[in-house]
KOLNUBA-456662 format. One record per residue: residue number from 1; residue in three letters; chain; x, y, z of N, C-alpha, C in turn. Coordinates in Angstrom, 2 decimals, decimal comma. Example, Ala and Ser with C-alpha at 12.3 -4.5 7.8 and 13.67 -1.06 7.14 Angstrom:
 num residu chaine    n.px    n.py    n.pz   ca.px   ca.py   ca.pz    c.px    c.py    c.pz
   1    ALA      A   13,19   -5,69    7,80   12,30   -4,50    7,80   13,20   -3,30    7,80
   2    SER      A   12,85   -2,25    7,08   13,67   -1,06    7,14   12,90    0,03    7,87
END
This chain:
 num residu chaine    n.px    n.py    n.pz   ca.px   ca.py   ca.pz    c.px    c.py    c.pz
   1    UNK      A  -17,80   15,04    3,54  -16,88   14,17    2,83  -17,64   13,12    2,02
   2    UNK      A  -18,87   12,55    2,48  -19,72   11,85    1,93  -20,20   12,33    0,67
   3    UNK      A  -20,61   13,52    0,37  -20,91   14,22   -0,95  -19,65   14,58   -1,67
   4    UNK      A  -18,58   15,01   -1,26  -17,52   15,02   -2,03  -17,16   13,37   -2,74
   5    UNK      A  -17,20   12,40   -1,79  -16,62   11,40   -2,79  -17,71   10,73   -3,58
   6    UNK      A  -19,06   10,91   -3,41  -20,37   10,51   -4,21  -19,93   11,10   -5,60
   7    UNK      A  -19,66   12,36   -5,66  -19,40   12,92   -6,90  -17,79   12,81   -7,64
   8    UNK      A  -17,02   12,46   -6,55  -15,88   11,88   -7,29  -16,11   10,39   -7,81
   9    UNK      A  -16,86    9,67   -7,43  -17,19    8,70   -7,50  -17,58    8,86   -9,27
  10    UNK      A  -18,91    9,60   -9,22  -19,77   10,07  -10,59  -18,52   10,53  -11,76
  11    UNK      A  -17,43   11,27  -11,05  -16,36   11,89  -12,02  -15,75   10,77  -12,36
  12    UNK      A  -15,36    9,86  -11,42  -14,43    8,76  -12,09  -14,85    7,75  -13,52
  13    UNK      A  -16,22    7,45  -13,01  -16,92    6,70  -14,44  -17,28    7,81  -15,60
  14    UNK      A  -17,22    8,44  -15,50  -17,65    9,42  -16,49  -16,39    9,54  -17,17
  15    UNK      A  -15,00   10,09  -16,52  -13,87    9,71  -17,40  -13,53    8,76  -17,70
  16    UNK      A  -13,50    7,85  -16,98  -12,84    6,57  -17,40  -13,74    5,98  -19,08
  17    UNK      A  -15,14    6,24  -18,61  -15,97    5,81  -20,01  -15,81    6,70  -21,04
  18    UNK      A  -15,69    7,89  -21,42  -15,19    8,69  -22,06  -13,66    8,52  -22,66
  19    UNK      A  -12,57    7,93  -21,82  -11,10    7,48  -22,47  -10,89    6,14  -22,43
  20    UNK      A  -12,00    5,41  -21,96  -11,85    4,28  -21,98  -11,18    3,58  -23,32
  21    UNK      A  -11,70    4,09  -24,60  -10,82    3,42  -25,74   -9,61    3,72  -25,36
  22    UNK      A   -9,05    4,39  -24,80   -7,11    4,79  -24,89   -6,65    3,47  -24,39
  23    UNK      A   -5,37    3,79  -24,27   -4,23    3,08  -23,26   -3,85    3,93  -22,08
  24    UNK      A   -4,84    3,62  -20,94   -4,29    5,03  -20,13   -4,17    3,97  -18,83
  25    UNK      A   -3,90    2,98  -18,71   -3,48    2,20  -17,36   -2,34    2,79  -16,13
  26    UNK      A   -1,27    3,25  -16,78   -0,19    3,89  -15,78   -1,06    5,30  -15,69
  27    UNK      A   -1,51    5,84  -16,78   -2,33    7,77  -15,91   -3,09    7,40  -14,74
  28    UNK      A   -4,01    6,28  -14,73   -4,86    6,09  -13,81   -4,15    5,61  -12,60
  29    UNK      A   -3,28    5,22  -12,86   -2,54    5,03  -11,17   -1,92    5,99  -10,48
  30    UNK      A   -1,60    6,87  -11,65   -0,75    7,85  -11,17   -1,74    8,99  -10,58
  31    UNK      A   -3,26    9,12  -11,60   -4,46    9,47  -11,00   -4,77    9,11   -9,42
  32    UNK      A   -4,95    8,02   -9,78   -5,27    7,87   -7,76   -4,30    8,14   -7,12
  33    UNK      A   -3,00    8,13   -7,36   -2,09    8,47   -6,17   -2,26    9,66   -5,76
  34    UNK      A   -2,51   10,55   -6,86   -2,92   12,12   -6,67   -4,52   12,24   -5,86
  35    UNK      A   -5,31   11,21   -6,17   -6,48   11,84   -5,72   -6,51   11,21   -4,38
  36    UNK      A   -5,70   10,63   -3,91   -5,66    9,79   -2,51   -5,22   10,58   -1,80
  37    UNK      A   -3,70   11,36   -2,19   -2,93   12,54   -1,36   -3,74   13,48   -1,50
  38    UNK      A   -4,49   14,11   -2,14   -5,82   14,82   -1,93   -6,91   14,90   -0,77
  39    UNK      A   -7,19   13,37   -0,84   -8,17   13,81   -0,48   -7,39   13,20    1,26
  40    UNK      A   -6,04   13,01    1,53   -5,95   13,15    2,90   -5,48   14,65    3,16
  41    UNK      A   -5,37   15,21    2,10   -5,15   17,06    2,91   -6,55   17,16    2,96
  42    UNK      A   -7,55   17,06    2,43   -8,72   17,11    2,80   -9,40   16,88    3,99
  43    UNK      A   -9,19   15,69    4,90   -9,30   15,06    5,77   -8,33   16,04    6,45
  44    UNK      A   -7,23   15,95    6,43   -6,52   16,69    7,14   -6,60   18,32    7,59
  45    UNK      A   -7,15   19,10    6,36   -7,67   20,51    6,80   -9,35   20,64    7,48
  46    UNK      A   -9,87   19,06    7,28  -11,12   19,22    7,80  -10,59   18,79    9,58
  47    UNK      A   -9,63   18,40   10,20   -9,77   18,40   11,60   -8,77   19,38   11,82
  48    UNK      A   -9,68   20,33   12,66   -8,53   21,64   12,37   -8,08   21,34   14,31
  49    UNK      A   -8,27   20,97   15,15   -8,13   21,09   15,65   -7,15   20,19   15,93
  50    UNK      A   -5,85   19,96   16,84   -4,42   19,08   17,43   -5,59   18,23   18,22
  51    UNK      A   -5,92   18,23   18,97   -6,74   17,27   19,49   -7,49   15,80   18,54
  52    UNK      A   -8,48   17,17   17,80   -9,02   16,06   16,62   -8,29   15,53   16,31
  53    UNK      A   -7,29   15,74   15,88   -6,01   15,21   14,47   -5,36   13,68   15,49
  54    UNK      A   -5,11   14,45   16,91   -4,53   13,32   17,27   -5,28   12,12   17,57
  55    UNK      A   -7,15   12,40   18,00   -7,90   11,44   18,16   -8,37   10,69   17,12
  56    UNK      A   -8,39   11,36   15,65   -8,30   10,91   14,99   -7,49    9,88   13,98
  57    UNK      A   -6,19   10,38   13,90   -4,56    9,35   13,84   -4,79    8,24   14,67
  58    UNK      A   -4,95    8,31   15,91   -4,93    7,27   17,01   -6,29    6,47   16,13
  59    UNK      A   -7,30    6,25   16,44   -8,60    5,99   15,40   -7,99    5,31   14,63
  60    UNK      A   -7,63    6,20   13,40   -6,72    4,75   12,15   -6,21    4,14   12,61
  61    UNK      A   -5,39    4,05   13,29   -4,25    3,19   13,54   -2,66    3,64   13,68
  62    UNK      A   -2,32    4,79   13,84   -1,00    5,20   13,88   -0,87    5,13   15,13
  63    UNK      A    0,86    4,86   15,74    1,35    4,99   16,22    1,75    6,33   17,53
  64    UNK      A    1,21    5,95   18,32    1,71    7,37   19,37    3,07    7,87   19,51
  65    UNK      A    4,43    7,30   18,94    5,31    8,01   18,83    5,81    8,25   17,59
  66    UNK      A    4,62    8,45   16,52    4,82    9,59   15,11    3,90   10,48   15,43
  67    UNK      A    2,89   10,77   15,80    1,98   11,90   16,23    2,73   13,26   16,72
  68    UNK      A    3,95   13,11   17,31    4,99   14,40   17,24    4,96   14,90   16,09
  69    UNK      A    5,19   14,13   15,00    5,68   14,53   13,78    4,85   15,79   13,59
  70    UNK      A    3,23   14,51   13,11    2,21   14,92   12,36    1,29   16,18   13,14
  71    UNK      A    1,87   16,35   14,18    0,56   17,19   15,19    1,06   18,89   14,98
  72    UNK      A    2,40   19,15   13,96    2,89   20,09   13,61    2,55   21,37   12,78
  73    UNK      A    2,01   22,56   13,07    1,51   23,61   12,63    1,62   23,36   10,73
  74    UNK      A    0,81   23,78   10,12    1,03   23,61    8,82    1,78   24,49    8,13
  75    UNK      A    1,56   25,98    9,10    2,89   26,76    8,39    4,32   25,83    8,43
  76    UNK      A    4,31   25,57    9,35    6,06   25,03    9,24    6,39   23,76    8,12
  77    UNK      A    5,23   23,20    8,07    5,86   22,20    6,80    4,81   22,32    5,84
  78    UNK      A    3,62   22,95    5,68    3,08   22,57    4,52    1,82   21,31    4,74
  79    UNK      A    0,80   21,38    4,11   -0,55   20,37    4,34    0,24   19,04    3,53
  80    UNK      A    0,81   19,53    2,77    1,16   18,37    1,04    2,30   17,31    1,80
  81    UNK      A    3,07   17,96    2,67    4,36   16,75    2,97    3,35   16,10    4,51
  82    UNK      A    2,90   16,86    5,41    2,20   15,97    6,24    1,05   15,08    5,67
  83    UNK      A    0,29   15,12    4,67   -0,57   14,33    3,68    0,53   13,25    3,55
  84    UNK      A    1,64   13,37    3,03    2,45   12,28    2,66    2,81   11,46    3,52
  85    UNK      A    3,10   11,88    5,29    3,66   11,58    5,67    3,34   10,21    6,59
  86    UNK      A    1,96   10,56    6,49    0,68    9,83    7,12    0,11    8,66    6,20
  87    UNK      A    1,31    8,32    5,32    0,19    7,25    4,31   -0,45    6,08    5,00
  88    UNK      A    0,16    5,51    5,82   -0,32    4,22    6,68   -1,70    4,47    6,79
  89    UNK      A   -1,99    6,02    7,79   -3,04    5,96    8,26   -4,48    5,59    7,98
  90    UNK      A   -4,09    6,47    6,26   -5,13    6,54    5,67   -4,87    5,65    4,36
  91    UNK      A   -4,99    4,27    4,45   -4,89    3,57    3,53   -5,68    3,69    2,52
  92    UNK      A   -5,31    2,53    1,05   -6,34    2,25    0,07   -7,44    1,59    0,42
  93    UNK      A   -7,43    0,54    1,47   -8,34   -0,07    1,58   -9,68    1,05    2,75
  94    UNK      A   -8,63    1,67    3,16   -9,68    2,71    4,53  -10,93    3,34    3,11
  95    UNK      A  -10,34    4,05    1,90  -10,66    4,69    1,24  -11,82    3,80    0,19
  96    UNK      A  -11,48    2,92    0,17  -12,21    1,53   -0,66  -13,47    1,20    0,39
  97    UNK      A  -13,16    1,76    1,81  -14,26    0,85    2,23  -15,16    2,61    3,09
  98    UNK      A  -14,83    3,70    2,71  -16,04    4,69    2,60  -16,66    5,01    1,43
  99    UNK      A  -16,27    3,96    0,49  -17,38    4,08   -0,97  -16,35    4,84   -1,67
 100    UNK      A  -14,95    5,42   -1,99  -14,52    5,84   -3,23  -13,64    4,76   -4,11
 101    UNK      A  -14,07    5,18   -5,46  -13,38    4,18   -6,63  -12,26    4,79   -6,96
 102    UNK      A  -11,63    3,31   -7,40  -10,86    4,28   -7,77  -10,68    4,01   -9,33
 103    UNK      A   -9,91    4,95  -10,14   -9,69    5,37  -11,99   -9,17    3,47  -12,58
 104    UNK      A   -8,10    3,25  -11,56   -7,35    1,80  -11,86   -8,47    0,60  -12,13
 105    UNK      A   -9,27    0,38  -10,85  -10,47   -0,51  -10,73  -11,33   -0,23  -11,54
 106    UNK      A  -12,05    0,92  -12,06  -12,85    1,15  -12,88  -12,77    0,54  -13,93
 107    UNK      A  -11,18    1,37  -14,47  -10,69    1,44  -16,07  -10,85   -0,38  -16,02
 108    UNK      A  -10,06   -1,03  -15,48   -9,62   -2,06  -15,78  -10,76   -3,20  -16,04
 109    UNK      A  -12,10   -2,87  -15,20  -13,51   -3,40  -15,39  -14,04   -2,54  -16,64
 110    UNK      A  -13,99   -1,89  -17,13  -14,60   -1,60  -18,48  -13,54   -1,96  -19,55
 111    UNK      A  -12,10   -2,05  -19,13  -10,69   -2,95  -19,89  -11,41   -4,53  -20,58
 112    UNK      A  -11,95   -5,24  -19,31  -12,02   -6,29  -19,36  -13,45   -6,68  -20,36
 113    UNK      A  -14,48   -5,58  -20,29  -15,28   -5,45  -20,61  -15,54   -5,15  -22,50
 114    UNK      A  -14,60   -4,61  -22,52  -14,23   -4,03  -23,86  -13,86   -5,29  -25,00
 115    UNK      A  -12,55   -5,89  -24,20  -11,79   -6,93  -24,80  -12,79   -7,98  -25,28
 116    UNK      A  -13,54   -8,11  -24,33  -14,84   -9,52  -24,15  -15,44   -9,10  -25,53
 117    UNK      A  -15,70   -7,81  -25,83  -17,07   -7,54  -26,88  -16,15   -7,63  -28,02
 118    UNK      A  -14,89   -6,59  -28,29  -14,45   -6,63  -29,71  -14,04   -8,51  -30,12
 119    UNK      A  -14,32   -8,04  -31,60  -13,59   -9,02  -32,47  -12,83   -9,09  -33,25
 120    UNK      A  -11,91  -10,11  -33,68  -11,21   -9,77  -34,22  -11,05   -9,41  -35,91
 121    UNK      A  -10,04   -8,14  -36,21  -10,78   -7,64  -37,59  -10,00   -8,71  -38,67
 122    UNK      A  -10,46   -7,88  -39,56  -10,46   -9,15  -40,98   -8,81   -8,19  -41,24
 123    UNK      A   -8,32   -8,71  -42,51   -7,18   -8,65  -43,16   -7,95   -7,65  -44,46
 124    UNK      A   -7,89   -6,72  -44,58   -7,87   -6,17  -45,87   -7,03   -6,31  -47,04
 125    UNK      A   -7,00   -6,84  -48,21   -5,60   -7,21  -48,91   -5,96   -5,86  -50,48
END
């Protein structure tokens, strides 16, 4: 997981500096929401085992009477709605503090960065 988000890490500045001239503030949020529910099916198909899953849940911080929910075969509901279902667990800040950036924070530091350098243009008549 450490090499996966090193290089999401590398992907994020690389786009963001590349569209950075746009107006892309709402894509990038809507970006991380996607790459957050990602990367907890990720997390989530990496503890394959009911045990792990539950020692792990417990670990974040969830609750021992939602672990019924979440401890549920994936045929029956799907990786994508238990990813959802679990947002507490795996917060922004959990994710902020194993080293991934995110598109919002980036953009908005090369936003700020941008504004600082341009000037303002002349009037052509």
């Amino acid at each position: 997981m450490e090499a996966r988000i090193a290089k999401l890490n590398q992907t994020i500045q690389g786009w963001v500096n590349y569209y950075k001239l746009a107006d892309m503030g709402k894509y990038c949020q809507k970006t991380d929401e996607w790459l957050r529910r990602r990367l907890r099916m990720c997390f989530w198909k990496q503890w394959k085992k009911i045990g792990t899953r539950q020692d792990n849940l417990v670990r974040l911080g969830t609750s021992c009477s939602k672990l019924g929910n979440l401890l549920t075969p994936e045929k029956a509901t799907g990786i994508l709605p238990i990813a959802i279902s679990w947002l507490g667990s795996l917060t922004n800040d959990h994710f902020r503090m194993i080293g991934l950036s995110s598109f919002s924070e980036v953009y908005s530091k090369s936003f700020s960065l941008r504004t600082a350098v341009c000037r303002t243009a002349r009037t052509v008549v």
